[in-house]
C-alpha positions in Angstrom: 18.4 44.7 -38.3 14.6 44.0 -38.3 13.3 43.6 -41.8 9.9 45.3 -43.1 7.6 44.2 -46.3 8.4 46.4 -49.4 5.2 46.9 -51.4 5.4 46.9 -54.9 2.9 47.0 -57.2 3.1 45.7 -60.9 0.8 47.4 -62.8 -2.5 48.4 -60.8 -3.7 48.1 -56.9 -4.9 45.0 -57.3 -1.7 43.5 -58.7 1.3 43.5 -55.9 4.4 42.0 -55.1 5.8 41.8 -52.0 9.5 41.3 -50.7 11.8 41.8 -47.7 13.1 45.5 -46.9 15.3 46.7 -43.9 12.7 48.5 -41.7 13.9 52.5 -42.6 15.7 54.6 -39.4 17.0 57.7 -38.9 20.2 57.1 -41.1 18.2 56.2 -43.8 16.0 59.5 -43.7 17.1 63.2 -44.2 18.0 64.3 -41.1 16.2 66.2 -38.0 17.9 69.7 -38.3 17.0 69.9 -42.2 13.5 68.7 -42.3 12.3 72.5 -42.1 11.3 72.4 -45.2 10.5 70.1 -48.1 13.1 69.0 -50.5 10.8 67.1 -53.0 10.4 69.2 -56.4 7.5 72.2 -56.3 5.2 72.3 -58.9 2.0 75.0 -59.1 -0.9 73.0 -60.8 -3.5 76.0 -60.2 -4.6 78.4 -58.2 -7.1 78.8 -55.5 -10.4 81.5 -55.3 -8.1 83.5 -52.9 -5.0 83.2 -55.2 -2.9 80.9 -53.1 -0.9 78.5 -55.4 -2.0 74.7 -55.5 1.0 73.0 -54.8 2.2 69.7 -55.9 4.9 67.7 -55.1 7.0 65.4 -57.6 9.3 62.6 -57.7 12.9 64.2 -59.0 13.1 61.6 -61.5 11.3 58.3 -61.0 7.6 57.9 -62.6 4.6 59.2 -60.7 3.2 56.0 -59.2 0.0 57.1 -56.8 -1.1 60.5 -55.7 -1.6 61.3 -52.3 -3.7 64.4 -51.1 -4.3 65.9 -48.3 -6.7 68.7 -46.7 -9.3 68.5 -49.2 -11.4 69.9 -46.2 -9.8 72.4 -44.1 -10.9 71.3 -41.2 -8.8 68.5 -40.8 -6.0 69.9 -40.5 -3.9 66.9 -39.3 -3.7 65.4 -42.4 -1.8 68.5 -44.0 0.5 68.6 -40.9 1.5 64.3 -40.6 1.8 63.9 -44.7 4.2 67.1 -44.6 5.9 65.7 -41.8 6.3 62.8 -43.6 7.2 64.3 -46.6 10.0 66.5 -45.1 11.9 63.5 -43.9 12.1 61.6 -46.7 14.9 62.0 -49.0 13.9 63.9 -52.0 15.2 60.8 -54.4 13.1 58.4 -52.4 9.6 60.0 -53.1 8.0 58.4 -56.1 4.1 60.0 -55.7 3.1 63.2 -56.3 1.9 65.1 -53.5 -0.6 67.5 -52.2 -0.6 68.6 -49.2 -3.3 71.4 -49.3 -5.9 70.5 -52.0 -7.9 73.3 -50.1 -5.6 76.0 -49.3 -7.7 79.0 -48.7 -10.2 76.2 -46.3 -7.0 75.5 -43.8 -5.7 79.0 -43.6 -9.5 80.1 -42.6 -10.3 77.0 -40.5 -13.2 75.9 -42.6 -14.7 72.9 -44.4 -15.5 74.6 -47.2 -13.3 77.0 -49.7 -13.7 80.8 -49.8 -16.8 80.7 -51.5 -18.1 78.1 -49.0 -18.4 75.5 -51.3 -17.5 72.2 -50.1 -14.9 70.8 -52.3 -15.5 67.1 -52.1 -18.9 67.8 -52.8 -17.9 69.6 -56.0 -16.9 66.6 -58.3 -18.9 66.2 -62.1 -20.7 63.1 -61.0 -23.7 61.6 -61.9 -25.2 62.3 -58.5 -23.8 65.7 -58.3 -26.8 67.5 -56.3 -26.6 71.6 -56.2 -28.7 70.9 -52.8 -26.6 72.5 -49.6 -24.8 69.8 -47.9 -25.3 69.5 -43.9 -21.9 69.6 -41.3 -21.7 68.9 -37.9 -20.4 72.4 -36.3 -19.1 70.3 -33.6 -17.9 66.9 -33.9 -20.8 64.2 -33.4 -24.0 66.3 -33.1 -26.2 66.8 -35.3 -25.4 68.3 -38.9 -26.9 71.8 -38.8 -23.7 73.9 -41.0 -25.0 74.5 -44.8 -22.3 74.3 -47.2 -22.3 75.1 -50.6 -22.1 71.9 -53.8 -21.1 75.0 -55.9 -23.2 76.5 -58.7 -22.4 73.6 -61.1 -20.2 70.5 -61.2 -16.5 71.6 -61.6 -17.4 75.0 -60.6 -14.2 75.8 -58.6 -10.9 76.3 -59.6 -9.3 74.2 -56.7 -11.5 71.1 -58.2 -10.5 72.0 -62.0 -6.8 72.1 -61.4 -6.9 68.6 -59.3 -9.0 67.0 -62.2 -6.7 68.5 -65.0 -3.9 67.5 -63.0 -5.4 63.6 -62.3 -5.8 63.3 -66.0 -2.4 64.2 -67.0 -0.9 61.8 -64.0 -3.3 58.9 -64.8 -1.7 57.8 -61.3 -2.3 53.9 -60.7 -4.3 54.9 -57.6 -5.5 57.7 -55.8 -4.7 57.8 -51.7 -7.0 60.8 -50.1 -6.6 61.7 -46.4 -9.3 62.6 -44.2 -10.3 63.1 -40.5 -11.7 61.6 -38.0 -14.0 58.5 -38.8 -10.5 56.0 -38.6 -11.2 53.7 -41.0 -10.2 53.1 -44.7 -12.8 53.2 -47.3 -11.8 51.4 -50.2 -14.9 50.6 -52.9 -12.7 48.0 -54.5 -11.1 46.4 -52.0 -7.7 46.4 -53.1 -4.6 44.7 -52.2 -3.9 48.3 -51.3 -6.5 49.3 -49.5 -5.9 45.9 -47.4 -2.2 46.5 -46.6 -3.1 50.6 -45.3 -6.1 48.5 -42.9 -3.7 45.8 -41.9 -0.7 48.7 -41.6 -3.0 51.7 -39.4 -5.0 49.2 -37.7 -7.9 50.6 -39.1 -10.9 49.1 -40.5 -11.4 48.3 -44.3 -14.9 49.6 -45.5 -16.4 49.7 -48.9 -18.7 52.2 -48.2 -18.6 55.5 -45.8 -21.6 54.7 -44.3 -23.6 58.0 -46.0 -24.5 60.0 -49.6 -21.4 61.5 -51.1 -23.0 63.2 -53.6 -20.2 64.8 -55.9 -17.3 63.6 -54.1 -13.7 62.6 -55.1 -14.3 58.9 -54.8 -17.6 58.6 -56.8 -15.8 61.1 -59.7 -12.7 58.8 -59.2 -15.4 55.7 -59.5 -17.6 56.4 -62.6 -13.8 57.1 -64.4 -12.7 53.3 -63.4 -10.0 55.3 -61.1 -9.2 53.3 -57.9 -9.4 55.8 -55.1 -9.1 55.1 -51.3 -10.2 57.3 -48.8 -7.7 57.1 -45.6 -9.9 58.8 -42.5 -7.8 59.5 -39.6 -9.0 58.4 -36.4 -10.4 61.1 -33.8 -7.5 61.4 -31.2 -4.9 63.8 -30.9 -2.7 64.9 -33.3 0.1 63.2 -31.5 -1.3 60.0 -31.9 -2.1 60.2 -35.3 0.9 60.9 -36.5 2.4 57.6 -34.6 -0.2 55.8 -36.4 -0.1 56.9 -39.8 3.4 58.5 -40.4 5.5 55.4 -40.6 2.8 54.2 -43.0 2.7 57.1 -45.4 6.3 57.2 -45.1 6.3 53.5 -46.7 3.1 54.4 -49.1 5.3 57.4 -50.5 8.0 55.4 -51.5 5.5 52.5 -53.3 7.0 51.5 -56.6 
């Protein structure tokens, strides 16, 4: 049987082991007919501006290792769909991250960036460089960014970014994995052993910078708190082809010990 690598990491990103692992298959995964829903334990850390629940999902008994999150912008809905996918066909004992697969709840069920208020939520984040200045979005992919979306009317100010850094702090996760859409590369500051294996693993490219201001984002929060946060951006083809891509990897990252 072919053999994988098993990643385990010690005590931080930057400190890994690695060691021989049969590559996982169908027997080893819950099977097709059950994976309509998620068996991983539920738990409500908040509550967005339109009242849907922030979900998280937990480990049944092992120690939260790294959080993963998903649709932070509702526009990229992809990410919500492949990490759920992925999360479904995992047995519920194998998970040892928690798991958010809707940071922006009320953004994906509208189809927008932003939240309810129109606040972009990864422009939200009490950082140094938070700006209440609008920020600029494409309203189609690659022209030029004409959409004004709100910063919010203070650092912190909505309740889907005070619940995530409540819940952050009481994880104190080793790492922080954030999915977006669709610049396909990884964008790891620190360069981790991490952040290596998901560039080697997607076939993406490692960055340490996006490329533009992020004023008040996740990462430069997650940054000025000496929290190692990696940004994985899809790439921008289908949906199909994104999820052969990144599923067998997030399958492997959600199982990290």
């Amino acid at each position: 049987m072919p053999l994988h690598e098993k990643l385990i990491f010690l005590s931080n990103p930057n400190s890994i082991a690695i060691v021989p692992m049969l590559k996982k298959n169908e027997s080893l995964q819950v099977p097709k007919q059950k994976r309509g829903q998620i068996a991983a334990v539920r738990r409500c850390y908040g509550t967005s501006v339109l009242g849907f629940p922030l979900e998280v999902f937990l480990p049944l008994e092992a120690e939260i290792s790294y959080l993963v999150l998903a649709g932070h912008h509702g526009d990229e809905p992809e990410t919500t769909a492949i990490l759920s996918a992925t999360l479904r066909a995992l047995p519920a004992e194998q998970l040892t991250c928690a798991v958010i697969l809707a940071a922006n709840p009320d953004g994906l069920a509208r189809g927008t960036r932003a939240n309810a208020r129109g606040v972009d939520l990864n422009r939200n984040f009490p950082t140094t460089d938070w700006s209440d200045a609008p920020v600029l979005h494409s309203w189609i992919e690659g022209e030029p960014k004409s959409v004004e979306l709100s910063t919010g009317s203070e650092p912190a100010s909505e309740p889907e970014t005070q619940a995530l850094l409540d819940l952050v702090r009481e994880f104190a996760p080793r790492a922080i994995v954030s999915l977006h859409a669709r610049l396909g590369c990884i964008d790891d500051p620190g360069e981790t052993e991490l952040g290596r294996w998901l560039a080697r693993e997607t076939e993406l490219p490692l960055v340490n910078d996006i490329g533009y201001p992020t004023l008040g984002s996740f990462g430069t929060w997650a940054q000025e708190n000496n929290i190692s946060l990696i940004t994985v951006e899809f790439a921008n083809e289908s949906i199909v082809a994104a999820r052969q891509r990144m599923a067998p990897v997030l399958d492997l990252l959600l199982t990290l010990e």
